[in-house]
PLY file of the C-alpha trace (Angstrom):
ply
format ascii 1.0
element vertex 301
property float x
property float y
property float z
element edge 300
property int vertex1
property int vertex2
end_header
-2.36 86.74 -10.41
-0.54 90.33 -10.92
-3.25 91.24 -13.73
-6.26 90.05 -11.31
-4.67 92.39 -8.25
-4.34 95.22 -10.30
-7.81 95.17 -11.79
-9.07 94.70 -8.17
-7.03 97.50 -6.57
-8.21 99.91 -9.99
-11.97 99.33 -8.51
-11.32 99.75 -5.58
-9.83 103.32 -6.35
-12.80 103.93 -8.46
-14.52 103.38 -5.28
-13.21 105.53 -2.73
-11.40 108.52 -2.88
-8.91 107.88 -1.16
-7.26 104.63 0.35
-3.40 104.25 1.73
-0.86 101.42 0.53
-0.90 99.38 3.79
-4.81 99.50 3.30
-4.51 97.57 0.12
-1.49 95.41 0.85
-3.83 94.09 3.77
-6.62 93.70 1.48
-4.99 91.33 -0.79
-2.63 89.94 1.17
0.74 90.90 0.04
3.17 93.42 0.95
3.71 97.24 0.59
6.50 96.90 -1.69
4.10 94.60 -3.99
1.31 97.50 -4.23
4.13 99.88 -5.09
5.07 97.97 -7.95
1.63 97.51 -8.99
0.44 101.11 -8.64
3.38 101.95 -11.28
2.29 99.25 -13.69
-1.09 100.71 -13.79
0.29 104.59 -14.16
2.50 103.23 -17.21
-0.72 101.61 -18.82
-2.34 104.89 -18.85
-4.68 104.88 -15.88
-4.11 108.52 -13.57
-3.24 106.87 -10.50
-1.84 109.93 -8.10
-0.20 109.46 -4.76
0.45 111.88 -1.77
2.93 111.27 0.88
2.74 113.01 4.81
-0.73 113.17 6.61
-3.76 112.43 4.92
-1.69 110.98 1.97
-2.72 108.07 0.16
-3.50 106.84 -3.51
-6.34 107.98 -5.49
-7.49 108.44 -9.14
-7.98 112.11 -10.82
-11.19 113.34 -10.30
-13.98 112.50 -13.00
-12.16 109.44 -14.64
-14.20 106.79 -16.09
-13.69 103.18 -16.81
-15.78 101.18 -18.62
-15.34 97.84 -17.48
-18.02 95.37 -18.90
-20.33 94.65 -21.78
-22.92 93.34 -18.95
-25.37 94.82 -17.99
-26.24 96.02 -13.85
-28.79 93.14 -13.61
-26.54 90.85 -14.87
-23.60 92.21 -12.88
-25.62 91.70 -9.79
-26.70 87.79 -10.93
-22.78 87.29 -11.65
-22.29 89.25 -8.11
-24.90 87.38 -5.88
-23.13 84.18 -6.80
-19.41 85.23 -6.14
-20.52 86.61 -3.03
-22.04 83.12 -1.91
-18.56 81.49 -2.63
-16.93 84.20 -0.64
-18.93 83.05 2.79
-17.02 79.35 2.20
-13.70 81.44 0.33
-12.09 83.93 2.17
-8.92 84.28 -0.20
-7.44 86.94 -1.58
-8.04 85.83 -5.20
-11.62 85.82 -4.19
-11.26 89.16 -2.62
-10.04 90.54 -5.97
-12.55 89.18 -7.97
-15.17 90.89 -5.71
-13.74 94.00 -6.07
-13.45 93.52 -9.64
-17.02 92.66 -9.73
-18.88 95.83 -7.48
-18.84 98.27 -10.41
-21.59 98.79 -12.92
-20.60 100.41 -16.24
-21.41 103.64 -14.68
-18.83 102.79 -11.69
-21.28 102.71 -9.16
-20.48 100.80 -6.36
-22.76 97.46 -6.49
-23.71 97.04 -2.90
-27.57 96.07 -3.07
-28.82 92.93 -4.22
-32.36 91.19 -4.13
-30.09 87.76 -3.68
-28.02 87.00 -0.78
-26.59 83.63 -0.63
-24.79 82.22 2.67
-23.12 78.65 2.64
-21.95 78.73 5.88
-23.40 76.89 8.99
-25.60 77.61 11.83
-22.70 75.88 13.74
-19.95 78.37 14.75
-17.45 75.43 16.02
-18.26 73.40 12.79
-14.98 72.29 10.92
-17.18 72.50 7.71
-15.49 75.28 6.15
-11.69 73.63 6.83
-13.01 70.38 5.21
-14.20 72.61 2.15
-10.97 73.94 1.41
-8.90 70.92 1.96
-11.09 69.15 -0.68
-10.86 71.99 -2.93
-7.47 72.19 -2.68
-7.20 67.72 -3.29
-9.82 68.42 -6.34
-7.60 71.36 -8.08
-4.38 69.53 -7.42
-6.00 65.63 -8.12
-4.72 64.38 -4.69
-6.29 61.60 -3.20
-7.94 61.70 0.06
-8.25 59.65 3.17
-11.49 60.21 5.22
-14.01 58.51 7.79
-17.11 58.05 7.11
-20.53 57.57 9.39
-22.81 55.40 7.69
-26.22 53.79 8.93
-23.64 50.35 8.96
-20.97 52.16 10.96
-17.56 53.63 10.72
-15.82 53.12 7.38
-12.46 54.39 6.19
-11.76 55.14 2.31
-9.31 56.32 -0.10
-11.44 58.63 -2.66
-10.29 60.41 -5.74
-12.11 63.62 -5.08
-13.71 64.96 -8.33
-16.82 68.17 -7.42
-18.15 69.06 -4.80
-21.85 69.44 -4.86
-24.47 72.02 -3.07
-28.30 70.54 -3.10
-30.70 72.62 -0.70
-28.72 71.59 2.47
-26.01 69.75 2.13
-22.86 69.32 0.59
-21.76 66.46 -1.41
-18.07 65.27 -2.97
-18.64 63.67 -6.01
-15.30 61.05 -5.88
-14.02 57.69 -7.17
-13.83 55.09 -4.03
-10.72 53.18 -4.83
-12.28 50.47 -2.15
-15.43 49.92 -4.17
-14.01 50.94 -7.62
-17.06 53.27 -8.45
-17.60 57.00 -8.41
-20.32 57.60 -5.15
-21.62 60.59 -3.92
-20.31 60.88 -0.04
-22.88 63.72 2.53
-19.48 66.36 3.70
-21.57 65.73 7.02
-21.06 62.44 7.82
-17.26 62.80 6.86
-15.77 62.82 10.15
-12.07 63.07 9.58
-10.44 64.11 6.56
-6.75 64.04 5.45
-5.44 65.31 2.19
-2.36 62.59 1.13
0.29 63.53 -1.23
-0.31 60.92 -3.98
-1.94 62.36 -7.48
-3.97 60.20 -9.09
-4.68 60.99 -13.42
-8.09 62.24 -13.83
-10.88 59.24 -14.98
-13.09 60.65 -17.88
-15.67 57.74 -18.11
-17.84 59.97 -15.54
-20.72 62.25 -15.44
-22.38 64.23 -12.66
-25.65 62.31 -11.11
-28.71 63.82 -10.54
-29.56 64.32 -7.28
-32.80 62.22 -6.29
-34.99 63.76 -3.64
-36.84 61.75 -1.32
-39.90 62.86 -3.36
-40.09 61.56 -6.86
-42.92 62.67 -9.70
-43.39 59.56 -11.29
-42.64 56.40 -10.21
-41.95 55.06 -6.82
-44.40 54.79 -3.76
-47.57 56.73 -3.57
-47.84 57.69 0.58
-50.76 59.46 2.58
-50.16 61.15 5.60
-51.88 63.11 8.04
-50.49 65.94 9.81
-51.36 68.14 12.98
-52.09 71.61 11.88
-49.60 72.09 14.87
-47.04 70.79 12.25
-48.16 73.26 8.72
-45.08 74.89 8.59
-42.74 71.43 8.02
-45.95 70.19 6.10
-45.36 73.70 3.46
-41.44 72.88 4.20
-41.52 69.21 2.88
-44.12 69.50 0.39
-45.19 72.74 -0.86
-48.75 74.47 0.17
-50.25 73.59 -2.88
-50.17 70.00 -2.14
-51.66 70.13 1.13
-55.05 69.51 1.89
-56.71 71.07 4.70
-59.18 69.58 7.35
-60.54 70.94 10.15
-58.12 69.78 12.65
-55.02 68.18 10.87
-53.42 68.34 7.02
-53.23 65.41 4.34
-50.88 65.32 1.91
-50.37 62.41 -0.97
-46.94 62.05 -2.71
-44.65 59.87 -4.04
-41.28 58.37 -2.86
-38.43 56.68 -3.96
-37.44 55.95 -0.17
-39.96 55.03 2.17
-37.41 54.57 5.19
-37.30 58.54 5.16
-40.48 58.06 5.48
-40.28 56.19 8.94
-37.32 57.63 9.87
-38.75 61.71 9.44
-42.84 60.87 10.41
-41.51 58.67 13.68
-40.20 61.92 15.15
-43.22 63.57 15.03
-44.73 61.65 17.38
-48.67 61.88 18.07
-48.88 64.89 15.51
-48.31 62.51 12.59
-50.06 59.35 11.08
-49.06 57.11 8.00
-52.78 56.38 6.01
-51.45 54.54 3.22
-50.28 52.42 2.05
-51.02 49.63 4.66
-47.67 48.25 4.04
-46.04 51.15 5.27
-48.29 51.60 8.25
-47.20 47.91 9.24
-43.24 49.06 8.95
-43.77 52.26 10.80
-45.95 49.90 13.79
-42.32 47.58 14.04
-40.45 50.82 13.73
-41.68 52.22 16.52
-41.63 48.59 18.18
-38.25 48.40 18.05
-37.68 52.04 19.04
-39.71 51.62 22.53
-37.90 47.81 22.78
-34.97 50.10 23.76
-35.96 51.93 26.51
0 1
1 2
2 3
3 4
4 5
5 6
6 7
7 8
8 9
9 10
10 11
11 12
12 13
13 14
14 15
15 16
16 17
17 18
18 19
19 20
20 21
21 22
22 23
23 24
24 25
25 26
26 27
27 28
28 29
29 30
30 31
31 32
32 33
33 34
34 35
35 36
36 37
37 38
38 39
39 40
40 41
41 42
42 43
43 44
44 45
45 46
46 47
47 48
48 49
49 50
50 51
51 52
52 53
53 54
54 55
55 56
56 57
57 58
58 59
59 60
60 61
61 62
62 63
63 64
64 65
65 66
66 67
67 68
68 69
69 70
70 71
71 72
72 73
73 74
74 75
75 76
76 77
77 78
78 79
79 80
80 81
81 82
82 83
83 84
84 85
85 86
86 87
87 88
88 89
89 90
90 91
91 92
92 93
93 94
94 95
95 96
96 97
97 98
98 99
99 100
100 101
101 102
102 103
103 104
104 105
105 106
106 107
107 108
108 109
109 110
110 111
111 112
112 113
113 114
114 115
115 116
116 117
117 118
118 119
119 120
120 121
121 122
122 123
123 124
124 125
125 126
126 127
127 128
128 129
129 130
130 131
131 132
132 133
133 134
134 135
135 136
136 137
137 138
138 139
139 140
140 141
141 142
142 143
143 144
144 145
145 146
146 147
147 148
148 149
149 150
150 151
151 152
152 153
153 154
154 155
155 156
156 157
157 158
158 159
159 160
160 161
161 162
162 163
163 164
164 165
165 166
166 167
167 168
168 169
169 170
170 171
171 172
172 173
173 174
174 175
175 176
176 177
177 178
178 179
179 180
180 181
181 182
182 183
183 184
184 185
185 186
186 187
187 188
188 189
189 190
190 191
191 192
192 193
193 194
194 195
195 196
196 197
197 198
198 199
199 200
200 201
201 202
202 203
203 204
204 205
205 206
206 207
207 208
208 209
209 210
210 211
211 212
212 213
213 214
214 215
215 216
216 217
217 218
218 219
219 220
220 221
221 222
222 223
223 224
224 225
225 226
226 227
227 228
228 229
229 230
230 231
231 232
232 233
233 234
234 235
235 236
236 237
237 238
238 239
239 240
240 241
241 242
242 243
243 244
244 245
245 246
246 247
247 248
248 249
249 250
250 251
251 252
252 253
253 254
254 255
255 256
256 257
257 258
258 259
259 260
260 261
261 262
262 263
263 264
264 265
265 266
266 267
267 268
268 269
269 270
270 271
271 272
272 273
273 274
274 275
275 276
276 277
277 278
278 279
279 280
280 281
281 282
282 283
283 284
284 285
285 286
286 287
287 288
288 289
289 290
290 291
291 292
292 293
293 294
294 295
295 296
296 297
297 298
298 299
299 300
């Protein structure tokens, strides 16, 4: 919006000293002619926006004006800050340019630049489409367009038709929180195993009979299956990774840890790859579905 650009190229001023027209119009994506018009409509509401022409021109503010922007405070400027900045690595828009520009000024307008919190939603993967799939669903959620993907599942390849509703962050992974018009319930579907994605042009009306799930973690605190396992001490940093140091306990040449679970084939699945380092103790039940596991694992090769 015209407002939001404004505000954004106003910090920005209060930042530096100095900045051109074609700096800014790059900044937020529009043209030169658009910052023109803009730079006026903040001179005519009173802020002392001066320009130069010829060499070493550009736009500044006079010297020793002050703004005072927010109510919040610096700490919570930088809490607010932390999290826009986390969006930004998956949002590289101008509208989210703006709002960080809006956002690096304390009270005192001084430039907000250090932060104890850095968050970073993009992936290890530099050839990952992860971030295009991201803003096609985004875009599908804000305009309620239903979507067309693939899906890998443990079953195979299956093709849906999804009314996409949030999309979800948990440690990880990314979720979409949509309605599957083939099974006629809302599901939760991993962005990861979505292997082709197409946004179609038909709106559906938004349900209301829904709520957001909670996300259930492979460990549970009541409830569920209580497991022992024994790790190599080669393995303490997944061991502190999965479960925590303070649940560990230490022998004198491996690790055992007790917990519960809600889904004991993560269980085979995640202590199968560890090979030698790794034993199920209990319960016996398990240690019998991890022996066939591994059966059928060694039948293929």
């Amino acid at each position: 919006m015209k407002s939001d650009r404004m505000f954004g190229i106003l910090c920005i001023l209060l930042e530096r000293e100095n900045v051109t027209v074609r700096e800014l119009a790059g900044y937020f994506e529009v043209s030169t002619r658009t910052i023109h018009r803009d730079l006026l409509d903040l001179s005519a509401s009173g802020f002392p926006v001066v320009t130069r022409q010829g060499v070493g021109g550009g736009v500044s503010l006079l010297p020793n004006f002050r703004y005072n922007k927010s109510a919040l405070s610096e700490d919570d400027m930088k809490v607010i800050l932390a999290g826009i900045e986390g969006l930004a690595t998956i949002d590289d828009s101008a509208r989210m340019k703006t709002l960080l520009a809006k956002l690096r000024f304390s009270d005192g307008n001084r430039l907000l630049l250090e932060n104890d919190i850095i968050l970073d939603f993009t992936s290890w993967n530099q050839n990952s489409s992860f971030l295009s799939r991201i803003g096609m669903l985004r875009k599908a959620i804000a305009g309620h367009f239903i979507v067309e993907m693939v899906q890998e599942n443990p079953s195979g390849t299956v093709t849906r038709r999804v009314e996409p509703y949030k999309l979800i962050f948990k440690q990880e992974t990314w979720y979409l929180l949509a309605f599957c018009l083939l099974r006629q319930e809302f599901r939760m579907f991993r962005l990861s195993r979505i292997t082709d994605l197409e946004v179609s042009d038909s709106v559906f009306d938004e349900r209301s009979d829904y709520e957001i799930p909670s996300m259930e973690s492979h460990f549970v605190n009541d409830g569920g299956q209580t497991v022992t396992v024994k790790m190599d001490r080669s393995l303490e940093f997944l061991a502190i990774d999965f479960f925590g140091r303070e649940n560990l306990v230490y022998r004198e040449k491996d690790i055992v840890v007790t917990f519960l679970t809600g889904r004991p084939e993560w269980v085979l699945s995640t202590f199968s790859g560890f090979g030698n380092k790794a034993e199920i103790l209990a319960p016996d039940s398990l240690r019998q579905e991890m022996k066939q596991y591994l059966e059928q694992m060694a039948a293929l090769y």
